[in-house]
N, C-alpha and C positions, 0 to 999 in steps of 0.2 A: 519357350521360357515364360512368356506374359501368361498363358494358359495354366503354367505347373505353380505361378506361383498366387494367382486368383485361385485354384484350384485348393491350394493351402491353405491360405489367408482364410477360404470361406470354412473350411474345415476347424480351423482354431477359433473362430468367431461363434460355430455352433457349439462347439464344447464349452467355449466363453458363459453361452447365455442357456438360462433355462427354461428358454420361451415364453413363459407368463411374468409378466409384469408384475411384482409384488411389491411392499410396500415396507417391510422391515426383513433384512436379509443381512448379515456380514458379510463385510467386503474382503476382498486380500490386503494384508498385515501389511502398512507402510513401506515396512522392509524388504520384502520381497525374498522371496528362498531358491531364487538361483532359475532364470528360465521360463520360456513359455509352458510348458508341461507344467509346471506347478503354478503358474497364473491361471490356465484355462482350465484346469481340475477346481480351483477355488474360488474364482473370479464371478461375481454378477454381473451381466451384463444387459445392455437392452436386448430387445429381439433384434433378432438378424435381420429381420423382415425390413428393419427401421434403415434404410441406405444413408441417413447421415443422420447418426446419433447422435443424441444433446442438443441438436440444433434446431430450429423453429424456422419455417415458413408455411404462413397462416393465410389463406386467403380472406376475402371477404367482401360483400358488396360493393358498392360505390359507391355514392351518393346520387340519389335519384333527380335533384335540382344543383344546376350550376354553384357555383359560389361569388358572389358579387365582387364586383370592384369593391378594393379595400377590408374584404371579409376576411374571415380568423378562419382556419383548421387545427381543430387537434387531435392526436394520435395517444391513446392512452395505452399503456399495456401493465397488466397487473400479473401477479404470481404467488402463489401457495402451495404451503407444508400440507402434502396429503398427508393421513394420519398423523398429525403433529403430536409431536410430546416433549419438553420441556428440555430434553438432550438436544432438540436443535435449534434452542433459544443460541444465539449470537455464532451460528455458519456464516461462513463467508462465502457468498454466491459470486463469482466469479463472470461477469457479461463480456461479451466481444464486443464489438459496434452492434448498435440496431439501426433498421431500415426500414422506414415507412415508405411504398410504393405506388401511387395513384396513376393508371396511364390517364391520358388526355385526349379528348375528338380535338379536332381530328388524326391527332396523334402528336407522340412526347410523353414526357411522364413528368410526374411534379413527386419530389422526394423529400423527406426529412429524415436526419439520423440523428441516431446520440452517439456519444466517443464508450469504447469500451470503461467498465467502471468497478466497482467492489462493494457490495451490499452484503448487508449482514439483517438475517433473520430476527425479526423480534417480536414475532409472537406467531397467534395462531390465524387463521382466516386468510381474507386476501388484503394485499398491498394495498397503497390509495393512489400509489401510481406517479407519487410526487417524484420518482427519479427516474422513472421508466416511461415520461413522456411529452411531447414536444407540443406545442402550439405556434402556429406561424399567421401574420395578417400577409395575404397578395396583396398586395398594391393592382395588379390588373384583374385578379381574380380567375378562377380557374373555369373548364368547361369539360365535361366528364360525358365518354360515352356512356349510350342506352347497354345495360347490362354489364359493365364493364366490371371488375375487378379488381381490389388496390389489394395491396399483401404485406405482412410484417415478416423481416424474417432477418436471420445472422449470417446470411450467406455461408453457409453450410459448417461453418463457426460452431465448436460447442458450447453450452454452457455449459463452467466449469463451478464443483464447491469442494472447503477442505476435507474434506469424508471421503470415504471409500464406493465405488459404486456399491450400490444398494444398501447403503444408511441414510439414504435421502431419499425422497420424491419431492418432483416439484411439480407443479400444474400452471399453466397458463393459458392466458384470456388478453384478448386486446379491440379495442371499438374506436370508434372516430365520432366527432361531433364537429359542424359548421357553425358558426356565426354570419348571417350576412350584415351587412352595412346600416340594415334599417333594424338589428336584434334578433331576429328572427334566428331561432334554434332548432335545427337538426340534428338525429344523431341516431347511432347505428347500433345493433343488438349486439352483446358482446360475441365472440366466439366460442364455441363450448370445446373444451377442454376433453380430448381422447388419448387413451393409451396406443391404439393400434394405427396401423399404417394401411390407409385404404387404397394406394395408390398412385401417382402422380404425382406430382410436385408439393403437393400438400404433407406436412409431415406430421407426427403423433405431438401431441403437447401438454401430455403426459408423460415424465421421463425420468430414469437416475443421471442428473449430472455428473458429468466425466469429473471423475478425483482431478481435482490439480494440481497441475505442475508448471512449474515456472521458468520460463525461457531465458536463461542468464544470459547468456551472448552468440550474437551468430552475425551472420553477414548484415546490414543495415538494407532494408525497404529499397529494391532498387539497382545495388550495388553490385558491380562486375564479378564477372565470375568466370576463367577460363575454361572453355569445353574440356573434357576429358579430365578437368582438377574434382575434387570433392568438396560440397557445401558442408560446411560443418555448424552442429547450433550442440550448446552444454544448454542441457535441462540441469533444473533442481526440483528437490524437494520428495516425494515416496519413489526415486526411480529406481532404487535398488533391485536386482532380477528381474529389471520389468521391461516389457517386449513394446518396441516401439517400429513402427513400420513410416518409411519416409516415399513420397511419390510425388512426380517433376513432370508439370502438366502446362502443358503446349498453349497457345493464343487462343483457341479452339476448344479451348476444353477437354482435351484427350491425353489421356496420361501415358506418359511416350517411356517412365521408366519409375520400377517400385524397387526400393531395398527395404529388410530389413535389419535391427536391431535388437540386442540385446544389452542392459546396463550391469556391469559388474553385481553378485551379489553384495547388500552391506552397503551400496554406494552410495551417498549423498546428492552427489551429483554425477552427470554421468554426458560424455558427447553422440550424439546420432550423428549418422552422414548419409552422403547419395550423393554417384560421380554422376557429374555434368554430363550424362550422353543419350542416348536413346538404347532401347533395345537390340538394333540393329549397329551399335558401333558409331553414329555419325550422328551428328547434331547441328541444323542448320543455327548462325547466330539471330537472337530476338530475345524476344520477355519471356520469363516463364512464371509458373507459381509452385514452389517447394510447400508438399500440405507434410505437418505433421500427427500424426496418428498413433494413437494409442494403442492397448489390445481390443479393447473392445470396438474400433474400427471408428471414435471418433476426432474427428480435423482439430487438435489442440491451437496449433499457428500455421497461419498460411502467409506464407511469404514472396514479395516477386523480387527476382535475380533479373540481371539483364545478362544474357549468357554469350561471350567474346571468344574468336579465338586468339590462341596464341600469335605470334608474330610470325612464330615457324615450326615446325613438327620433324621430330628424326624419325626416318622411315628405314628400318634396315631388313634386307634382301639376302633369302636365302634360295640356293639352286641343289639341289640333292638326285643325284649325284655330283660335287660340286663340277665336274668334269663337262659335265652335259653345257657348257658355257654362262652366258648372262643373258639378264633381264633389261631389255629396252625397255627405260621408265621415263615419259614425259621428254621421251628424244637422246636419251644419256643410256648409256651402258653399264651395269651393276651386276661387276660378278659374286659370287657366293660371301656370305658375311661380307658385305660393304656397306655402307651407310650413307647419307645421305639428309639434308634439311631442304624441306619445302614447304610454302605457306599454304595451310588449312584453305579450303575453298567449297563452298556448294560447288563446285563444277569437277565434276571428276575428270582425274589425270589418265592419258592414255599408258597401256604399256604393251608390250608384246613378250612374248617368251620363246628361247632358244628351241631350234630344232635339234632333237639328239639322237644324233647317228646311232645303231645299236638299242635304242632306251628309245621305248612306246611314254608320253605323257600320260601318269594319273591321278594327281589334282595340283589344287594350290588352294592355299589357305592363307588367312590374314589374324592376326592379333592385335590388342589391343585397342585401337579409336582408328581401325580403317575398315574399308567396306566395300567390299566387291559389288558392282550395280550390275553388271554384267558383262558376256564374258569382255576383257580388255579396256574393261574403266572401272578405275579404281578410286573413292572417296577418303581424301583425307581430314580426319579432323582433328586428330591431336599424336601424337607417337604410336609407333605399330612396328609391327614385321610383315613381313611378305617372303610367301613361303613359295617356290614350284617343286614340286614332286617329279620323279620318274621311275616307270617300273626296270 
């Protein structure tokens, strides 16, 4: 299933873009005309090449001399209208959080961010940086490895503006400069500004900002969410026929489950979802992060749930033919359609299955939020059936 449906995704995301980066293109109409098929027939997107589109992480040297007790750092990051023209005097650029990254000898890291914000374009050239950047004095001062590397970036965060992809470009650049205690001024070259993705962790910073849209309500930062229920978030704003893909990624980093979405044609506003479980049926409890995504494949919000189970799960047993008798489950006898409640657990339940005079066994099956780990242990995490076959 995780194979058929990356296999898709990467398929809709190529017909999305049209590989080169240009710089005046129409986007798809606000409205939307009903579906994927008619987003990725009209849709500009970035190149696919780009693994986390709209987003910026920028590397960059580090400072070659410590920073003194009681010295200043600051992180500047600037941005511009590639081919600017007078249509996108007063856009509203749409930032996440930023995050300034400095590791530390002999190790740690020294950070500053800014809180997500709303700018609006007002002219041509670049920024001067007045809201896009931080300045801090150390009171101990810092100590920086030989060749080390500090990084700006949105944690995979897009930036968003009100336009369509491809009526904007933006470009960005970001430098550091030290102060020490006795004046002494350091400072770093800016970063040059590419379309293409060379690789690695580094991403293009060069880009069409992701269209925005606006997260009206969903679960709060945090907030419980029973395995096998569904998180739900209402978008606003161009979501009308517009394809949204939702995915639920583990402590680890690994995305344990993708759904997507489609928003009614015409619609204003529209709900996305994705049930609380993994691939495989079963979901241990922990943090997760809910990313949402667009068509063109970037993370509009990301969110963390803290994922619970229920208190108890009905688990009901089928034996076919029902004659063949019952299912020994967790020590209890359950014959054909009976039911049963037991509490969700990482630890799988033992069962055994009737021997049937006459009737050779050939399979058993589970639905729902349970999970066979093998053979005669059975995971539960939220409601299910349990099936045994015989020939």
């Amino acid at each position: 299933m995780l194979v058929t449906l990356v296999t898709i995704l990467f398929a809709l995301l190529t017909l999305a873009s049209s590989g080169a980066l240009s710089t005046r293109d129409s986007g798809l109409a606000g409205s939307g005309s009903g579906g994927v098929a008619a987003a990725a027939s009209s849709l500009k997107c970035n190149p696919t090449s780009n693994h986390s589109p709209s987003a910026l992480y920028l590397p960059l040297n580090e400072p070659t001399t410590n920073l003194s007790t009681g010295g200043r750092i600051t992180e500047i990051l600037e941005y511009a209208v590639v081919n600017y023209t007078a249509a996108d005097l007063g856009i509203s650029v749409h930032f996440p959080s930023l995050f300034f990254t400095f590791p530390l000898a002999p190790s740690g890291t020294f950070s500053a961010s800014l809180s997500p914000q709303i700018l609006n374009i007002s002219g041509s050239g670049w920024t001067n940086g007045a809201h896009t950047s931080r300045s801090s004095i150390v009171p101990g001062g810092l100590q920086f490895p030989s060749g080390g590397q500090a990084r700006m970036s949105t944690e995979k965060l897009a930036i968003q503006a009100n336009v369509p992809y491809g009526n904007l470009t933006l470009e960005f650049r970001w430098m550091w400069n030290v102060t020490q205690s006795n004046g002494t001024v350091s400072k770093s070259p800016w970063t040059t500004p590419k379309s293409t993705y060379g690789g690695g962790v580094t991403l293009p910073s060069i880009f069409y900002p992701a269209q925005y849209i606006s997260f009206l309500s969903g679960p709060a930062n945090g907030q419980s969410i029973t395995i096998g229920t569904n998180y739900t978030a209402q978008l606003g704003g161009p979501v009308g026929g517009r394809y949204f893909f939702l995915e639920l990624e583990n402590s680890v980093g690994h995305v344990v489950k993708a759904h997507a979405n489609t928003i009614a044609a015409n619609a204003t506003t529209g709900n996305v979802t994705i049930t609380i479980i993994n691939y495989d049926k079963y979901l241990p409890p922990g943090k997760y992060l809910v990313h949402i995504h667009d068509v063109c494949g970037a993370i509009l919000y990301n969110k963390q749930i803290t994922a619970v189970f229920a208190p108890s799960a009905s688990v009901t047993f089928y034996v076919q033919p029902a004659l063949c008798g019952s299912i020994t489950f967790n020590g209890t006898s359950f014959a054909n359609i009976t039911s049963s409640s037991f509490a969700p657990s990482t630890t799988p339940y033992l069962f055994t299955i009737p021997h049937c005079v006459g009737h050779s066994f050939k399979s058993w099956s589970d639905t729902g939020f349970l999970h066979l780990t093998s053979g005669g242990h059975l995971l539960v995490s939220y409601n299910g059936t349990f099936t045994v076959q015989y020939n």
